[in-house]
C-alpha positions in Angstrom: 11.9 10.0 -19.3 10.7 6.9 -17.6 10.6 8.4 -14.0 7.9 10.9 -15.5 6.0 7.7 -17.0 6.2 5.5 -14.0 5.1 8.7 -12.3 1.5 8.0 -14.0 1.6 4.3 -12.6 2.7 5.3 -9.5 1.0 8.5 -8.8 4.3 9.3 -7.0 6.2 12.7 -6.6 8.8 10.8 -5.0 11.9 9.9 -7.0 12.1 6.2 -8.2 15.4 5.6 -9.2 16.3 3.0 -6.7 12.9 0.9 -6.8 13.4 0.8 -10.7 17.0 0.5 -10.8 16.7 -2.4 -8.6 18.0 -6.1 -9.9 15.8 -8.0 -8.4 12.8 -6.5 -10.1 14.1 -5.7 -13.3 13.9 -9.5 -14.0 10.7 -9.8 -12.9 9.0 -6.7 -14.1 9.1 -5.6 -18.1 7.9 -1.6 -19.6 7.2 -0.6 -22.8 5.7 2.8 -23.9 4.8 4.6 -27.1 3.1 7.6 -28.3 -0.2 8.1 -29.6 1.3 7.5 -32.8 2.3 3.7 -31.6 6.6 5.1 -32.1 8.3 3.4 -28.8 9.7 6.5 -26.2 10.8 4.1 -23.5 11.8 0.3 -23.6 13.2 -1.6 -20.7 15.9 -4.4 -20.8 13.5 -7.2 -20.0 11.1 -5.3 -22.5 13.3 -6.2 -25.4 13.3 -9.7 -24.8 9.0 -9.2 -24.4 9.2 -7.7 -28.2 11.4 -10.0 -29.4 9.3 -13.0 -28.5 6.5 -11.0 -29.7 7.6 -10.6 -33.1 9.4 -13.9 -33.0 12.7 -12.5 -34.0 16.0 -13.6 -32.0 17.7 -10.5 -32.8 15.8 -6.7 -32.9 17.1 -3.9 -34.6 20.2 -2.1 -32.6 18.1 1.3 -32.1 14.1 0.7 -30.8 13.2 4.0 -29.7 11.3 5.8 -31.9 10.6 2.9 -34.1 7.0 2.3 -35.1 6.0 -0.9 -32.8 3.8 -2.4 -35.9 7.0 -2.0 -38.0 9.0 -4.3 -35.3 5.9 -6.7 -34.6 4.3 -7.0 -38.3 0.9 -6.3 -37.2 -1.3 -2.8 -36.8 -0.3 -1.0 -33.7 -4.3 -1.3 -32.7 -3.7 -4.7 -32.2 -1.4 -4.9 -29.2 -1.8 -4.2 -25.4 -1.1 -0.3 -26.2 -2.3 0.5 -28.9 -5.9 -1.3 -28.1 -6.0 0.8 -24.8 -5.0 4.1 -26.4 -8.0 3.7 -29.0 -10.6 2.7 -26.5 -9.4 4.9 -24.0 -9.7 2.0 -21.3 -6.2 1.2 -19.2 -6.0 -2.9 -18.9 -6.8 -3.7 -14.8 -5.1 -6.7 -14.6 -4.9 -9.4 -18.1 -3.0 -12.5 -18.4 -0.7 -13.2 -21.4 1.4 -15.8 -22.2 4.0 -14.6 -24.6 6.4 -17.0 -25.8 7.2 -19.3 -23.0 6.5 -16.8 -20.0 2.6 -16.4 -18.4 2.7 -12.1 -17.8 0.0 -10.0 -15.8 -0.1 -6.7 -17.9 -1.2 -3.5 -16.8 -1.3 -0.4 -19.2 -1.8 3.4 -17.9 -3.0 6.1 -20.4 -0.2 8.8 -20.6 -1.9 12.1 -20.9 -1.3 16.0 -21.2 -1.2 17.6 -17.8 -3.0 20.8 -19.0 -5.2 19.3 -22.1 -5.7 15.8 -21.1 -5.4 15.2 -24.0 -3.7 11.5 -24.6 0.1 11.3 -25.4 0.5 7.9 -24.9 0.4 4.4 -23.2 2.5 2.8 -21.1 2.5 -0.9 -20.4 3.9 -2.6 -17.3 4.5 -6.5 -17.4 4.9 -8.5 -14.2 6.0 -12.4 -14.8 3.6 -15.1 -13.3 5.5 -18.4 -13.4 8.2 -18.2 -10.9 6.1 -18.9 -7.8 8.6 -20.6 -5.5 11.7 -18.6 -6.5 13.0 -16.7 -2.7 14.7 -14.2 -4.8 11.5 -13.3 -6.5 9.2 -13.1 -3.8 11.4 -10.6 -1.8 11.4 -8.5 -4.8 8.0 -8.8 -5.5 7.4 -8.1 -1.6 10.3 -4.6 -2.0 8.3 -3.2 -5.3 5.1 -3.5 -3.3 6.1 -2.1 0.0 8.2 0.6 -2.1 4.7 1.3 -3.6 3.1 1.6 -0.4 5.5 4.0 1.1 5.2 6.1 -1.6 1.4 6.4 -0.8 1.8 7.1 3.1 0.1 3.3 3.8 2.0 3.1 7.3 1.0 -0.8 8.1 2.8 -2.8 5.5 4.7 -5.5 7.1 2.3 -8.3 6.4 2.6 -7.7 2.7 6.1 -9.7 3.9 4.5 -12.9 4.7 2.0 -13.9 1.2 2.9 -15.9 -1.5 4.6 -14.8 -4.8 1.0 -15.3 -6.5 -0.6 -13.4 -4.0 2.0 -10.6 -4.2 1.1 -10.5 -8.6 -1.8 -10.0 -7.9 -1.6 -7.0 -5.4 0.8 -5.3 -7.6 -2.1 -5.2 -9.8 -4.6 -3.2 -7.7 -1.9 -1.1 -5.9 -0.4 0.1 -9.3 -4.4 0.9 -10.2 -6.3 2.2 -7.1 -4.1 5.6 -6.5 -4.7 6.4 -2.9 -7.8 4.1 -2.3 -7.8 0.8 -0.7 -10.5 -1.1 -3.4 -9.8 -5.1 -3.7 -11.6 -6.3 -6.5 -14.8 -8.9 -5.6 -12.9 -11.0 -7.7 -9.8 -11.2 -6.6 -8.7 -14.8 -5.0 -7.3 -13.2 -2.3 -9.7 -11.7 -0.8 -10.0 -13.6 2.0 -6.3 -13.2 3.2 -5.6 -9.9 1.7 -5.4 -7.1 4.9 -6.0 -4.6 2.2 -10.1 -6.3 2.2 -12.3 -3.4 2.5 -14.3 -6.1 4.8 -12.4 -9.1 5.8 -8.5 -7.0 6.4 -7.6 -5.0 9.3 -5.6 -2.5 6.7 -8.4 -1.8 5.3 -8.5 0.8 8.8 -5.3 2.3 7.8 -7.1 5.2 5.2 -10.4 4.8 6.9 -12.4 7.4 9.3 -11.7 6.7 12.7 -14.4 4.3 13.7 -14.6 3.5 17.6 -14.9 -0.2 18.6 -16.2 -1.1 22.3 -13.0 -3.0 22.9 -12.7 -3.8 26.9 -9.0 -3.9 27.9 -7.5 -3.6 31.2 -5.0 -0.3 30.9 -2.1 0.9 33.2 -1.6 4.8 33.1 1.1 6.9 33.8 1.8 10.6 33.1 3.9 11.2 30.8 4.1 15.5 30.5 1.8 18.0 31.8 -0.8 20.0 30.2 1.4 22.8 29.6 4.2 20.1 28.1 6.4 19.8 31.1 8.0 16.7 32.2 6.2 15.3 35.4 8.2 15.5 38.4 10.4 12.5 39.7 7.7 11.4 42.4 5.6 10.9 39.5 7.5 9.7 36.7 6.7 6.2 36.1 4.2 5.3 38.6 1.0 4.3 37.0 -2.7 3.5 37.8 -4.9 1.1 36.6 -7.8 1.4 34.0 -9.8 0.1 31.3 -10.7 0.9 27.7 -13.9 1.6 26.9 -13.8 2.1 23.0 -10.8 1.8 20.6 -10.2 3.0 17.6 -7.2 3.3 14.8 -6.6 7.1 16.1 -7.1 6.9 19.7 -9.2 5.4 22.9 -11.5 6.5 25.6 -10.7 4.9 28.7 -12.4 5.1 32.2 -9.9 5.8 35.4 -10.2 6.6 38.8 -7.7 9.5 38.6 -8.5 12.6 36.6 -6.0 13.3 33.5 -6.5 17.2 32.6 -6.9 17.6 28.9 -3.8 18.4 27.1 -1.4 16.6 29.1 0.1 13.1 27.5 -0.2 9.8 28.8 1.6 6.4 28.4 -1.1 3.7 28.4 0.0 0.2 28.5 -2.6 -2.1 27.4 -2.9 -5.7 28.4 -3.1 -7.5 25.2 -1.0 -10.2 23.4 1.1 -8.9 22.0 1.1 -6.2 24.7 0.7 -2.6 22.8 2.3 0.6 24.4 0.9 3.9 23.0 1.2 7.6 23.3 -1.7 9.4 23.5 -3.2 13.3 24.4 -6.2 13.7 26.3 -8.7 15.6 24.7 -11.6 15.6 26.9 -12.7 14.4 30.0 -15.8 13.7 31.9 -17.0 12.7 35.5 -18.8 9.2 35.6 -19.1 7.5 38.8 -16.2 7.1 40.8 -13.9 8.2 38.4 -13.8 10.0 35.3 -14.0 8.8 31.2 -10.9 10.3 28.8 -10.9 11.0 25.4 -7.3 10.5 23.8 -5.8 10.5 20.5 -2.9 9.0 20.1 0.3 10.6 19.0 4.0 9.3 17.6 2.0 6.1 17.0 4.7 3.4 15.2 4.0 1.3 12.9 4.4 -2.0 14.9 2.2 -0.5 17.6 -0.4 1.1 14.9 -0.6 -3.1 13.2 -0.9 -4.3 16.8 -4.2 -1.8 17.0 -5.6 -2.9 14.1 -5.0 -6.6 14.3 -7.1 -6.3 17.5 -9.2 -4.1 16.1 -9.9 -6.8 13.2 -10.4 -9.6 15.8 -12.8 -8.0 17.5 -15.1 -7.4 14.5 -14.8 -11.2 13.4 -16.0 -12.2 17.3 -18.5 -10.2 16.8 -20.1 -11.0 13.6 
């Protein structure tokens, strides 16, 4: 039951056992879902102890699920997180809420029929705010987010790695909310930092269309296979030329050599940048231009460390340039 409700956080088809199973996050992160009706069909561990202080009780009845949630708190279901979201049919972004002695960030997905649409439910995730400086929390933070990520096929997610436990709340909030879509909120404090900034962060390029920046770098070439697919002969293997970008872009370059590269055959481009990056890529057209000839390439087997490298330079470039 709670892999198919996570499912409608996540928008994941992938199984979620380990990322919810995990320790680490379990004391960090708290779920709570009912019906329409307000009865509770899923409760987590740290869930209990957010109903408990809710209701003010030290000890909760031995059997929750199924239990009316106004019964356990004392007050009309339409009052609380859930039941306020299932009757305005509006899911909560992103809300701070201090329950008992712990600040949460609560987020709350409708849960609805997958042939009516009609709504079954609400489900209610709560992250804790307070324990900034805690290692242990930050890497789990850091693993729920980058589990996240995977799930959605974001390939550059290393950075996410390097911010702060605050900054990591706060992305949990618009990755659990912005399906496959990178959207930072105008508001958000991060903005400035965040990669994810439609604007300001290189990942931003990761979904995007391919756009082509005139990024100058000096390139050494060598052939890597033939057009037809064939290894290049010992003579050849490993002896290079030198070129130089004349565009680049998140899905390939167009560089200008004096040797001619037929289309089809694949190239190993080494290009002189700090750190250096060393790509793959096909040549897809070609052109005459004088002395030498202009290539189109798209790159292929990119890896993630090279495809960060691309657009980190990528990034520079457009802050020289503004």
């Amino acid at each position: 039951m709670v892999f198919d409700l996570l499912k409608n956080i996540f928008h994941s088809p992938v199984d979620l056992t380990d990322l919810i199973n995990s320790k680490d996050l379990s004391s960090i992160m708290s779920f709570i879902a009912t019906d329409a009706q307000g009865e509770i069909i899923y409760l987590s561990s740290q869930g209990q102890i957010i109903l408990r202080d809710l209701a003010k009780q030290k000890k909760l009845p031995p059997v929750l699920e199924n239990q009316p949630l106004e019964k356990i708190l004392g007050k009309p279901f339409r009052e609380t997180v859930l039941g306020l979201t299932i009757s305005s049919k509006e899911e909560i972004v992103s809300q701070l809420l201090q329950i008992g002695r712990t600040n949460y960030v609560v987020t709350t997905k409708l849960l609805q029929d997958e042939k009516t649409g009609a709504i079954t439910g609400c489900i209610a995730c709560y992250v804790k705010t307070n324990p900034q400086s805690d290692h242990t929390v930050k890497k789990a933070l850091s693993s729920f987010i980058k589990n996240v990520l995977q799930t959605r096929n974001y390939n550059i997610i290393g950075w996410v790695d390097h911010i702060s436990a605050s900054h990591a709340i706060q992305l949990i909030q618009c990755v659990l909310n912005v399906g496959h879509k990178i959207r930072i909120p105008d508001y958000c404090p991060y903005k400035e930092v965040c990669a994810f900034h439609p604007i300001n962060g290189y990942c931003a390029l990761d979904r995007r269309s391919y756009a082509r920046f005139p990024i100058e770098k000096n390139l050494r070439i060598s052939l890597e296979t033939s057009q037809a697919g064939m290894d290049v002969s010992p003579d050849l293997k490993g002896k290079f030329i030198h070129g130089s970008s004349l565009d680049i872009s998140a899905g390939g370059i167009r560089f200008f050599s004096p040797l001619r590269f037929p289309p089809g055959c694949v190239l190993k481009i080494h290009l002189e940048n700090e750190p250096p990056i060393r790509v793959n890529a096909e040549v897809v057209w070609l052109t005459p231009q004088n002395n030498g000839f202009v290539h189109g390439c798209k790159f292929i087997d990119l890896n993630p460390q090279a495809s960060a490298t691309i657009l980190q330079l990528i990034y520079q470039f457009q802050i020289a340039d503004k």
